[in-house]
py3Dmol code that shows the C-alpha trace and the ligand (Angstrom):
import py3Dmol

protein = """\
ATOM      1  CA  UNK A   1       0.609  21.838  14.105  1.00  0.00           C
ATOM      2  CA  UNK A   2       3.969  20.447  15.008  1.00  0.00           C
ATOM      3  CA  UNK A   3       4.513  16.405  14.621  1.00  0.00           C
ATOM      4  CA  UNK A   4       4.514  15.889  18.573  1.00  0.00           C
ATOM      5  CA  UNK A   5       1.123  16.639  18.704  1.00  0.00           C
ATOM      6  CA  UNK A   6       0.113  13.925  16.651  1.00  0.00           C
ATOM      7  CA  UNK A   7       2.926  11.863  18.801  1.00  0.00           C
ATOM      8  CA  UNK A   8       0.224  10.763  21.260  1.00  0.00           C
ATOM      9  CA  UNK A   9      -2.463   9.154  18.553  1.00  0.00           C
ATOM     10  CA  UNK A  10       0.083   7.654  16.351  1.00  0.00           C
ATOM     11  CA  UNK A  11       1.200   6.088  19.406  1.00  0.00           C
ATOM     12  CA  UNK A  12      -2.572   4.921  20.735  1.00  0.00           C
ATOM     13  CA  UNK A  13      -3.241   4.153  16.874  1.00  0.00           C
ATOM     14  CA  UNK A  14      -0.091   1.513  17.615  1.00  0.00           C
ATOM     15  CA  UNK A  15      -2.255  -0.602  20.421  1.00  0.00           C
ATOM     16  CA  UNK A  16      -5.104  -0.686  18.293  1.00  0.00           C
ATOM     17  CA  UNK A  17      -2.841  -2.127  15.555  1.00  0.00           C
ATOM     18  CA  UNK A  18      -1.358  -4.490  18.008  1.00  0.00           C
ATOM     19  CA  UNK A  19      -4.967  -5.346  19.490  1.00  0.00           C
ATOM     20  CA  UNK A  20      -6.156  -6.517  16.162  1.00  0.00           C
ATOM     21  CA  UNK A  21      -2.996  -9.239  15.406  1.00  0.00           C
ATOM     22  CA  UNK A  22      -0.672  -6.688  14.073  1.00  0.00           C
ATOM     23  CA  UNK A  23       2.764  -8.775  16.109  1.00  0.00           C
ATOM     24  CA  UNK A  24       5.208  -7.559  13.260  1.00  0.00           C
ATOM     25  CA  UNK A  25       7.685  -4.726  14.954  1.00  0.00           C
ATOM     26  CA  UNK A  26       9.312  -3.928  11.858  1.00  0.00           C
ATOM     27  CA  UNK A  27       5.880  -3.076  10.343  1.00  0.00           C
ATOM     28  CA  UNK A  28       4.616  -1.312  13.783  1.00  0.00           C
ATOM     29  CA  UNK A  29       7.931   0.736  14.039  1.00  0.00           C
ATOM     30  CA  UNK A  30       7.332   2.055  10.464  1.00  0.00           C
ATOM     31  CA  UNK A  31       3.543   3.087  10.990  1.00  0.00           C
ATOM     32  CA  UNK A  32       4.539   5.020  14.029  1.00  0.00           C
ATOM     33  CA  UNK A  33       7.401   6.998  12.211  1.00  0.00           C
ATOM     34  CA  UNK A  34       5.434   8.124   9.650  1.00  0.00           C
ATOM     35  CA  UNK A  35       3.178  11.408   9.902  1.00  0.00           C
ATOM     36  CA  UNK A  36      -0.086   9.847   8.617  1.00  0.00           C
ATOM     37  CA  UNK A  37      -1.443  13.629   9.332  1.00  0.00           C
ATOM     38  CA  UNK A  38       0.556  14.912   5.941  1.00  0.00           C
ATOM     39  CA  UNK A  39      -1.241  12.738   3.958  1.00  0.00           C
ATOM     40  CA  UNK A  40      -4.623  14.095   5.059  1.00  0.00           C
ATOM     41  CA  UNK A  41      -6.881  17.146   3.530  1.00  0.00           C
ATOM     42  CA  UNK A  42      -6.832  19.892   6.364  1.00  0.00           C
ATOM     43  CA  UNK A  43     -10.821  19.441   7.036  1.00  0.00           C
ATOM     44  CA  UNK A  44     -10.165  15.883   7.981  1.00  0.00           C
ATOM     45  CA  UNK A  45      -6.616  15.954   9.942  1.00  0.00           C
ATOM     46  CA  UNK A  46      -8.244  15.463  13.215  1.00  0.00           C
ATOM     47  CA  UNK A  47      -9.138  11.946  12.289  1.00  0.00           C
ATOM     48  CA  UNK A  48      -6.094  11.191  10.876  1.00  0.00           C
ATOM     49  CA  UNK A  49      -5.058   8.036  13.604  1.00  0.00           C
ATOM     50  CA  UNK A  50      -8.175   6.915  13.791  1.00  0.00           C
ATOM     51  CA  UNK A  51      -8.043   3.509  12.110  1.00  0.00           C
ATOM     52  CA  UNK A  52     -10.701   4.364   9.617  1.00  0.00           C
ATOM     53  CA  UNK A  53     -10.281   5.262   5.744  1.00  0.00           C
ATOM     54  CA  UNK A  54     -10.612   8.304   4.686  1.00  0.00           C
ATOM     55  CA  UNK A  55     -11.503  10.494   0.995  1.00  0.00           C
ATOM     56  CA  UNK A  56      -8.500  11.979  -0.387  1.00  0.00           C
ATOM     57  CA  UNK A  57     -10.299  13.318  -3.530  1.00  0.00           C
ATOM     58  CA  UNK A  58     -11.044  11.606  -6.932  1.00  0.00           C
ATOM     59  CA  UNK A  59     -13.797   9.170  -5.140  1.00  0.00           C
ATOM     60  CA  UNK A  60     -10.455   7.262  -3.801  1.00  0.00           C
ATOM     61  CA  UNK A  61      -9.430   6.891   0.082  1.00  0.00           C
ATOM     62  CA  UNK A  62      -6.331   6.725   1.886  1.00  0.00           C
ATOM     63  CA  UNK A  63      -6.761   2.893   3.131  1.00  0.00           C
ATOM     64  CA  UNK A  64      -7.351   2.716   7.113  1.00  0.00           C
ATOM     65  CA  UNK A  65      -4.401   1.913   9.061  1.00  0.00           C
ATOM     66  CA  UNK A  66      -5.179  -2.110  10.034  1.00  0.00           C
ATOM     67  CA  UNK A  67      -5.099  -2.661   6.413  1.00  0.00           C
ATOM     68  CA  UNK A  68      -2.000  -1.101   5.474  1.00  0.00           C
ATOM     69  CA  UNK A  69      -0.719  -2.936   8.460  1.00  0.00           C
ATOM     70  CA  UNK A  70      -1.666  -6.434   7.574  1.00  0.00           C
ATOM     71  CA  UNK A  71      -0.909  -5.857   3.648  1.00  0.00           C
ATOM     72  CA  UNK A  72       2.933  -4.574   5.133  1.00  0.00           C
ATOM     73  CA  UNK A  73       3.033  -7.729   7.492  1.00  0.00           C
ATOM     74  CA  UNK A  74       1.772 -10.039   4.588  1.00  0.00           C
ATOM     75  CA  UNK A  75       4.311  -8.869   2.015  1.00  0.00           C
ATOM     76  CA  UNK A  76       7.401  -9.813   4.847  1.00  0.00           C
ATOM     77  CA  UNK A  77       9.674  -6.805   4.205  1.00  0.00           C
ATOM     78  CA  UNK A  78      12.789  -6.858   5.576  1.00  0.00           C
ATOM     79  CA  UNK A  79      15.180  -3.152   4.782  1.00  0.00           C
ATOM     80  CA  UNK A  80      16.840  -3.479   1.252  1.00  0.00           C
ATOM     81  CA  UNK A  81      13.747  -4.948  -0.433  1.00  0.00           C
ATOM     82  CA  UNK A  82      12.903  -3.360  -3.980  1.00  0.00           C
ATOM     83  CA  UNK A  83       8.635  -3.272  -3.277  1.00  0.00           C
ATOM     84  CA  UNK A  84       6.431  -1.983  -6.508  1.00  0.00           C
ATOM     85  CA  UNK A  85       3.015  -0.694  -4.987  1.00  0.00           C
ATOM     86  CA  UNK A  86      -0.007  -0.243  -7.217  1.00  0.00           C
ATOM     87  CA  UNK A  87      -2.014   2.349  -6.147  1.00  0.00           C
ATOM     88  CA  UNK A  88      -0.283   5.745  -4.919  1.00  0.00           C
ATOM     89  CA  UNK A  89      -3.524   7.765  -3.651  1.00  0.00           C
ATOM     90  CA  UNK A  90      -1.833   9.807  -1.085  1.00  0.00           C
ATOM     91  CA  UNK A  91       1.495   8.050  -0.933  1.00  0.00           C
ATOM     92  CA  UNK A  92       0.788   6.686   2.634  1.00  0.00           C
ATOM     93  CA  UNK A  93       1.507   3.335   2.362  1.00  0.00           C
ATOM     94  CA  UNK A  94       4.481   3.436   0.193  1.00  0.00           C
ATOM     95  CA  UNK A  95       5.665   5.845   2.821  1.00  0.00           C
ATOM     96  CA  UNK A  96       5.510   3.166   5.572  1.00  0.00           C
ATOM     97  CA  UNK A  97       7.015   0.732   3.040  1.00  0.00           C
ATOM     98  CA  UNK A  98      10.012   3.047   2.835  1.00  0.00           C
ATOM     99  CA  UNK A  99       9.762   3.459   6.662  1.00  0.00           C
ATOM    100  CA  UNK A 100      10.457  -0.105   6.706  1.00  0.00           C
ATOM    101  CA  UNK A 101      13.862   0.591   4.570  1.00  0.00           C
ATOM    102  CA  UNK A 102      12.374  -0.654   1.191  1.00  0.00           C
ATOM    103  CA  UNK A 103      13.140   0.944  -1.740  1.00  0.00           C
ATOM    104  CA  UNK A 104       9.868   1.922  -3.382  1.00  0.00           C
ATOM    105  CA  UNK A 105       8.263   2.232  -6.659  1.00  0.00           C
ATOM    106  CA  UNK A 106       4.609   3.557  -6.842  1.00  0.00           C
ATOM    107  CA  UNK A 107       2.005   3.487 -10.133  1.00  0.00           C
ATOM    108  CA  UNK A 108      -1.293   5.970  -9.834  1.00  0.00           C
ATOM    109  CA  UNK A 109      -3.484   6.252 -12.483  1.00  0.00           C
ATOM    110  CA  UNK A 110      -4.886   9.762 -11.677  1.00  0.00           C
ATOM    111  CA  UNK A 111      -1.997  12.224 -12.282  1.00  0.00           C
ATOM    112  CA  UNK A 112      -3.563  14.648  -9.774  1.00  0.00           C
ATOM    113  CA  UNK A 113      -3.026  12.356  -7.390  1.00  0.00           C
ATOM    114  CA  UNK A 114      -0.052  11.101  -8.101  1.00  0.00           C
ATOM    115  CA  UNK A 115       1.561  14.587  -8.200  1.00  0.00           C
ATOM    116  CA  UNK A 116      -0.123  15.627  -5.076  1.00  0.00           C
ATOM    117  CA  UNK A 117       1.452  12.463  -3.172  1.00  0.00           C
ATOM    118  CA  UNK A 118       5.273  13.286  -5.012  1.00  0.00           C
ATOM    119  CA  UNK A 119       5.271  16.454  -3.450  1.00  0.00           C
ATOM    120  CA  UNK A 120       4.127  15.424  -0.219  1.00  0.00           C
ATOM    121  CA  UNK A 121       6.530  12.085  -0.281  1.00  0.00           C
ATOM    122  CA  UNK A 122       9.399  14.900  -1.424  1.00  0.00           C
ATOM    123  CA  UNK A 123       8.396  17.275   1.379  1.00  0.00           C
ATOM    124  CA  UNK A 124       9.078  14.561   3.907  1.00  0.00           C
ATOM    125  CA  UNK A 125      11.989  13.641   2.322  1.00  0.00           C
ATOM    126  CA  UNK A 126      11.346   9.957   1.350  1.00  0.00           C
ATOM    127  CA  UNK A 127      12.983   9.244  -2.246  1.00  0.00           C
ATOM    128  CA  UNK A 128      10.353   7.176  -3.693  1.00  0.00           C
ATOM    129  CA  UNK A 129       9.982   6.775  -7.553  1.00  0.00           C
ATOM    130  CA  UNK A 130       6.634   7.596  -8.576  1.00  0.00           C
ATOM    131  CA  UNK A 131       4.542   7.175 -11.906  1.00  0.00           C
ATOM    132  CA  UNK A 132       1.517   8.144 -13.498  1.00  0.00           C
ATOM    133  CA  UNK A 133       0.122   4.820 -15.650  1.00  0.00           C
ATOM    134  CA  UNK A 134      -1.967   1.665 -15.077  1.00  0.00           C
ATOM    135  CA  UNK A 135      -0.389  -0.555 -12.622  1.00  0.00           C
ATOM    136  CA  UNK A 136      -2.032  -3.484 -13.684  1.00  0.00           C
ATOM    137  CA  UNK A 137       1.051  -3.910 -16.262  1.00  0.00           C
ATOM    138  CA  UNK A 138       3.538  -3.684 -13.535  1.00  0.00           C
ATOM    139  CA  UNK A 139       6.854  -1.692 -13.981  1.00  0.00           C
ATOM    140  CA  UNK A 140       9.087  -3.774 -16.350  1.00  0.00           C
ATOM    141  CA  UNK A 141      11.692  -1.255 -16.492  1.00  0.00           C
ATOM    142  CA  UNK A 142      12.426  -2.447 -12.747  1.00  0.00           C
ATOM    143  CA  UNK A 143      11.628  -5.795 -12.489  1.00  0.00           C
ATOM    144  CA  UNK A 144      11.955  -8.244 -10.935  1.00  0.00           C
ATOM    145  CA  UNK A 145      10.551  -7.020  -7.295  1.00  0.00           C
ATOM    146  CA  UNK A 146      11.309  -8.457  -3.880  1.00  0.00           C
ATOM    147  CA  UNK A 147       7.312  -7.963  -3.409  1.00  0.00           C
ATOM    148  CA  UNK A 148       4.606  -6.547  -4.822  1.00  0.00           C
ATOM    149  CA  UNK A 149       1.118  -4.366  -2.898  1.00  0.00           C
ATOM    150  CA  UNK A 150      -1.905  -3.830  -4.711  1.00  0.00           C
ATOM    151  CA  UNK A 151      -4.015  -1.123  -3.061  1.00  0.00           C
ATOM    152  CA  UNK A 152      -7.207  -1.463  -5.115  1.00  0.00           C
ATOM    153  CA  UNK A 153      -9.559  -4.367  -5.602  1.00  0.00           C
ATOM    154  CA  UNK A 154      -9.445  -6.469  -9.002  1.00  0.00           C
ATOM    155  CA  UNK A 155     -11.517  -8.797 -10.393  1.00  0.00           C
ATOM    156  CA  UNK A 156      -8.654 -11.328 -10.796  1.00  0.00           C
ATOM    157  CA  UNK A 157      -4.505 -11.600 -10.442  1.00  0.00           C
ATOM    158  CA  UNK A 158      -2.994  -9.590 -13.035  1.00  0.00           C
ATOM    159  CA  UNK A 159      -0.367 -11.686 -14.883  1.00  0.00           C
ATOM    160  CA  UNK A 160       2.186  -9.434 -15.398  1.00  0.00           C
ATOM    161  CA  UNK A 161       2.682  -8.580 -11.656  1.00  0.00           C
ATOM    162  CA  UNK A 162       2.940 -12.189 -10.937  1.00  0.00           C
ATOM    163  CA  UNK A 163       5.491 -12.330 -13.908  1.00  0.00           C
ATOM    164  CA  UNK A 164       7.121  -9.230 -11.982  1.00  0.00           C
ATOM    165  CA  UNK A 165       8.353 -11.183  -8.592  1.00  0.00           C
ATOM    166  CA  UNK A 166      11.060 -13.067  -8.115  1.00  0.00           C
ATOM    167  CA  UNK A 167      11.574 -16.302  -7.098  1.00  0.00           C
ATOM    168  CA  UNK A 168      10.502 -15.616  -3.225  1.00  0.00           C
ATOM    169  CA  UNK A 169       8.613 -13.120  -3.257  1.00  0.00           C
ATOM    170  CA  UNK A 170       5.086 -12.257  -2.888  1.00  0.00           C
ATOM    171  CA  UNK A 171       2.219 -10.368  -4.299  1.00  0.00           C
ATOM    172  CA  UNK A 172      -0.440  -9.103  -2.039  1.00  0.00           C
ATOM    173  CA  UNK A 173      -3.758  -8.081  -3.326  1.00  0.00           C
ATOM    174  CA  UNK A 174      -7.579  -7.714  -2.787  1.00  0.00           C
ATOM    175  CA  UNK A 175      -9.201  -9.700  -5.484  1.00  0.00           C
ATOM    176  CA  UNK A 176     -13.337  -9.971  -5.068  1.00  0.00           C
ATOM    177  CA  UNK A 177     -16.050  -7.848  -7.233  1.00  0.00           C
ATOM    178  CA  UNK A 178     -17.088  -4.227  -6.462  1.00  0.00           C
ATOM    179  CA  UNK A 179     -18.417  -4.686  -2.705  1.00  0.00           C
ATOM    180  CA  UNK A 180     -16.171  -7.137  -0.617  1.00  0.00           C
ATOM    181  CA  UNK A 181     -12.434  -8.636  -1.503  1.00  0.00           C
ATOM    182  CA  UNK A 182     -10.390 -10.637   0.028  1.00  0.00           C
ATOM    183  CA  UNK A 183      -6.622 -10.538   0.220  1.00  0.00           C
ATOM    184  CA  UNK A 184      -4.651 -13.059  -1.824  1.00  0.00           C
ATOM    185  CA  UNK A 185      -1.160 -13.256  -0.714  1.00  0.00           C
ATOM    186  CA  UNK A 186       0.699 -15.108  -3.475  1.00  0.00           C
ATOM    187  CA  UNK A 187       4.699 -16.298  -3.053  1.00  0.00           C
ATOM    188  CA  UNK A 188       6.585 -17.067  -6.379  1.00  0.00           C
ATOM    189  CA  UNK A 189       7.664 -20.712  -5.526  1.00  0.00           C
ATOM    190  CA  UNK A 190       9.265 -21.384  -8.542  1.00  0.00           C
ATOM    191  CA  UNK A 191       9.343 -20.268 -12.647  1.00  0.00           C
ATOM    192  CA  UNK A 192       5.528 -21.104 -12.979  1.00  0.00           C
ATOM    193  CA  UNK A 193       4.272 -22.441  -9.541  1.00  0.00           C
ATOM    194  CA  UNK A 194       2.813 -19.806  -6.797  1.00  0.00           C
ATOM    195  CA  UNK A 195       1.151 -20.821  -3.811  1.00  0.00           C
ATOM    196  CA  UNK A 196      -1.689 -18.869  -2.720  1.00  0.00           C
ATOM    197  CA  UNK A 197      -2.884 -17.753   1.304  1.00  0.00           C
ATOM    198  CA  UNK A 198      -6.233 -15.971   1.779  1.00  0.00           C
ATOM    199  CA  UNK A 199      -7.125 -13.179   4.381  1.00  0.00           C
ATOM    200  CA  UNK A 200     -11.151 -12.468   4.140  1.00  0.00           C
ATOM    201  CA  UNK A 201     -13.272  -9.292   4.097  1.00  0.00           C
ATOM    202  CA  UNK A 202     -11.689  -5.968   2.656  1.00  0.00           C
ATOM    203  CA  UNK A 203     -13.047  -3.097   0.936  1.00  0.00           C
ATOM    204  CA  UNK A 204     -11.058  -1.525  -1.137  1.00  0.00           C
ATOM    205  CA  UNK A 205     -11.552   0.813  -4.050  1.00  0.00           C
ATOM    206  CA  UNK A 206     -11.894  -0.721  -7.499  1.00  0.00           C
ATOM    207  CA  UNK A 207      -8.792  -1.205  -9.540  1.00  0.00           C
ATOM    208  CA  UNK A 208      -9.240  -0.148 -12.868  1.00  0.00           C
ATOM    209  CA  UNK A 209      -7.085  -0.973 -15.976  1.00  0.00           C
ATOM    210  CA  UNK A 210      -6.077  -3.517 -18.484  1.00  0.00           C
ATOM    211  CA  UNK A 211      -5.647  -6.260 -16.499  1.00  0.00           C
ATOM    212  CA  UNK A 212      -8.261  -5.191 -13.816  1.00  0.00           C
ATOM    213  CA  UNK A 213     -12.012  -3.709 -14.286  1.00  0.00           C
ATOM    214  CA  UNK A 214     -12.924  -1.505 -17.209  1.00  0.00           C
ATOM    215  CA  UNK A 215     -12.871   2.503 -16.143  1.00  0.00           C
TER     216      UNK A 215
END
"""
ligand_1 = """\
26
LIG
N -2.130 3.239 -1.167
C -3.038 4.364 -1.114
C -4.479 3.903 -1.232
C -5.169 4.644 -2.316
S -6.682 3.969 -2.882
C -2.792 5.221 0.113
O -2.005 4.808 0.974
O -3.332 6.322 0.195
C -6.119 3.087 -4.332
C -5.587 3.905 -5.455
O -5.393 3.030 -6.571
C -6.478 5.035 -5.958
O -5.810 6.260 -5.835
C -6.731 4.673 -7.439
O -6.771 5.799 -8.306
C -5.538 3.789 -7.747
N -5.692 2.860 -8.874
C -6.786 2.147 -9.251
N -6.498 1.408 -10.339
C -5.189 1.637 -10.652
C -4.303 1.159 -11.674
N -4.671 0.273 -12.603
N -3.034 1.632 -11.681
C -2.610 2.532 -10.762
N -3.401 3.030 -9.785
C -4.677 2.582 -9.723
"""
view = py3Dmol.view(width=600, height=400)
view.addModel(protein, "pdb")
view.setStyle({"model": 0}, {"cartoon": {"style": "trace"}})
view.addModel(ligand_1, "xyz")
view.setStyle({"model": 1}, {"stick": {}})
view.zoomTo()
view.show()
């Protein structure tokens, strides 16, 4: 199906965003440039701009539009910003991230799905540098980040993504236990002092490594 059929619902999917508080335009320019239908198994493309979540295999979702909007709007990116997401699954939000003219890095633990989400990211043509590890650790080997996203829910904040921003920049991540979260939105301040907003009621799917909950 060519992209400007989709054209119509990713552009309705935009007032629903804009309906529920989404006011950034850098944020609702990227969702509407990016093809959320390629990230999508073919049975379920016909609900892909509906602002629901949807299985992409492995027990894991792709997350519903609102919340990749508000984690976007919540992280402040601005084009140029080096973002580390945790979290791949299909690769949608790190391709609205580089939509936004961030330079991306992505962690997945499954290597199906990480591999899966390359080759989709590639197809599109967005350069994004993906892995196959547990984010919880962070990336070292490209730190420090302008901002960090965390697209799975964790029991607490994983030091060494804190450890990972620089001064300025902010971490955004569900933190709850396995059936509601709610989204911490940390800012580096200073060496060793972070200040700390919270946005209530997620559900996202568990986040599972060292520094999160046990597989
Ligand atoms: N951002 C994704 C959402 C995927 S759901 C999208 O836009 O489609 C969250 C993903 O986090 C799942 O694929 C899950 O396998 C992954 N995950 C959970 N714990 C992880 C960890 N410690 N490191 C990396 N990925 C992890």
């Amino acid at each position: 199906m060519a992209d400007s059929f989709y054209q119509k619902s990713r552009t309705d999917l935009i007032s629903v965003l804009r309906k529920k508080g989404i006011s950034d335009e850098q944020v609702l320019t990227a969702v509407s440039r990016v093809p959320r239908h390629e990230f999508i198994q073919s049975s379920l493309v016909h609900r892909a701009y509906e602002d629901v979540a949807l299985p992409i295999g492995l027990g894991q979702t792709i997350s519903q539009p609102y919340t990749v909007a508000i984690m976007t709007q919540s992280l402040r990116v601005s084009p140029g910003m080096k973002i580390l997401e945790i979290g791949t699954g299909s690769g949608y939000q790190a391709a609205v991230l580089k939509a936004a003219g961030c330079q991306v890095f992505s962690i997945e633990r499954h290597l199906e799905l990480m591999t899966k989400a390359r080759t989709t990211l590639e197809r599109l043509g967005m350069d994004i540098a993906c892995r196959c590890a547990d984010g919880t650790l962070g990336w070292s080997q490209f730190a420090p980040f302008d901002g960090i996203i965390v697209t799975a829910g964790g029991p607490l904040i994983p030091d060494p993504l804190k450890k990972q921003l620089k001064t300025g920049a902010r971490l955004v991540i569900p933190v709850g236990d396995d059936k509601v979260q709610n989204l911490h939105v940390i800012t580096r301040l200073a060496d060793d002092r972070f200040s700390t907003e919270v946005i209530e009621g997620f559900k996202f799917v568990p986040l599972i490594g060292k520094e999160g909950w046990s597989a």
